[in-house]
C-alpha positions in Angstrom: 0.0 0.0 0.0 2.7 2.3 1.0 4.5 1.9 -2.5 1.4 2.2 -4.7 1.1 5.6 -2.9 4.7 6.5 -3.8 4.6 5.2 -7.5 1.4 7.6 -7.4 3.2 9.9 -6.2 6.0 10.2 -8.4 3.3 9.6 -11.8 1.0 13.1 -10.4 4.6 14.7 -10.4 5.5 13.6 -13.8 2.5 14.5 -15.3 2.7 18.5 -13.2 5.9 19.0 -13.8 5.1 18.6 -18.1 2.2 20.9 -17.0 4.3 23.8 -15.5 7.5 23.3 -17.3 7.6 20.8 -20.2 6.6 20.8 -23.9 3.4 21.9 -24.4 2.9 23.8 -20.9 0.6 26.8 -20.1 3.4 29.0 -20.5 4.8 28.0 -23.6 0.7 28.0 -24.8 0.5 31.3 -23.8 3.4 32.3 -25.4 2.7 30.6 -28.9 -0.4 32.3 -29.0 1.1 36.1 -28.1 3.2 34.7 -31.1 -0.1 33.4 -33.0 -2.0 37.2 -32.8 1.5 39.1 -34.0 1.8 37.2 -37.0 -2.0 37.4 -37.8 -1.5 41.2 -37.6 1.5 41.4 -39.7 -0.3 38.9 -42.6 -3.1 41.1 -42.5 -1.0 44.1 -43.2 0.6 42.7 -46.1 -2.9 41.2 -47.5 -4.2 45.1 -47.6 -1.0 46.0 -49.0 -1.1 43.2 -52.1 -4.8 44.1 -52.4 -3.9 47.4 -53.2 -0.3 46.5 -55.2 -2.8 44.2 -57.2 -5.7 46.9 -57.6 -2.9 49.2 -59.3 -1.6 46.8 -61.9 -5.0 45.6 -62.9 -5.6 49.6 -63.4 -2.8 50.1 -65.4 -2.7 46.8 -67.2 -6.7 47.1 -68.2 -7.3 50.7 -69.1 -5.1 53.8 -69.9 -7.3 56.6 -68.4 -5.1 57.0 -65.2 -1.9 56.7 -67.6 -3.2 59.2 -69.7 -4.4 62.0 -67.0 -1.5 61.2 -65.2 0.5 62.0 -68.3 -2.0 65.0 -69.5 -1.5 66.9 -66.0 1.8 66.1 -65.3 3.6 65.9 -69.0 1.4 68.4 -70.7 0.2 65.7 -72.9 -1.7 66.8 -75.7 -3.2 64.1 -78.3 -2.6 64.7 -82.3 -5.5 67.0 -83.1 -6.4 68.5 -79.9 -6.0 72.1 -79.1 -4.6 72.8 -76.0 -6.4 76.6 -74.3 -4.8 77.7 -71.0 -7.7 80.0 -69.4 -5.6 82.4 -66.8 -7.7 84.1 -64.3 -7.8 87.8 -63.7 -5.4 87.8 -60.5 -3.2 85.9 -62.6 -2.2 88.4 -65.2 0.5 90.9 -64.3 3.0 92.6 -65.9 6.4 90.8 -65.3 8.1 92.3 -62.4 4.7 93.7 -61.4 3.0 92.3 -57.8 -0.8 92.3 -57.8 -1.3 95.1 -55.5 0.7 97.3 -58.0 -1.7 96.8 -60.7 -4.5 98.4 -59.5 
């Protein structure tokens, strides 16, 4: 009797200690799933970021409207047979060397 309770003994600490301490233990649990939510984070980051790397090839593999405005504001592109009209606003017109208040 007294050795079954020792041999119990010893097996409850063997299986406490693995608990506490060994593989698979509440601490290294815990710690694999701090590591579990950083990494979701991080792969959700880079999912918006190829979501939005992707979006921009599509749009400049499929159309040439962005290209083009891009180019036409930017570049000063102007298309064979358009006429290109800058409209300057009132303000805007000066003699050179002249500030705006001198004008009036």
């Amino acid at each position: 009797m007294k050795w079954l309770l020792v041999i119990l003994s010893v097996l409850l600490l063997m299986t406490q200690y693995r608990l506490w301490v060994g593989e698979g233990s509440f601490a290294e649990v815990t710690r694999l799933e701090r590591q579990l939510g950083e990494q979701q984070q991080k792969n959700a980051a880079l999912e918006r970021e190829n979501r939005q790397l992707l979006r921009e090839v599509r749009s400049l593999k499929e159309g040439t409207d962005g290209v083009e405005a891009k180019a036409r504001y930017d570049l000063g592109l102007i298309k064979e047979g358009e006429t290109l009209f800058i409209f300057l606003d009132q303000d805007k017109r000066k003699a050179p060397g002249q500030s705006p208040r001198e004008k009036q």
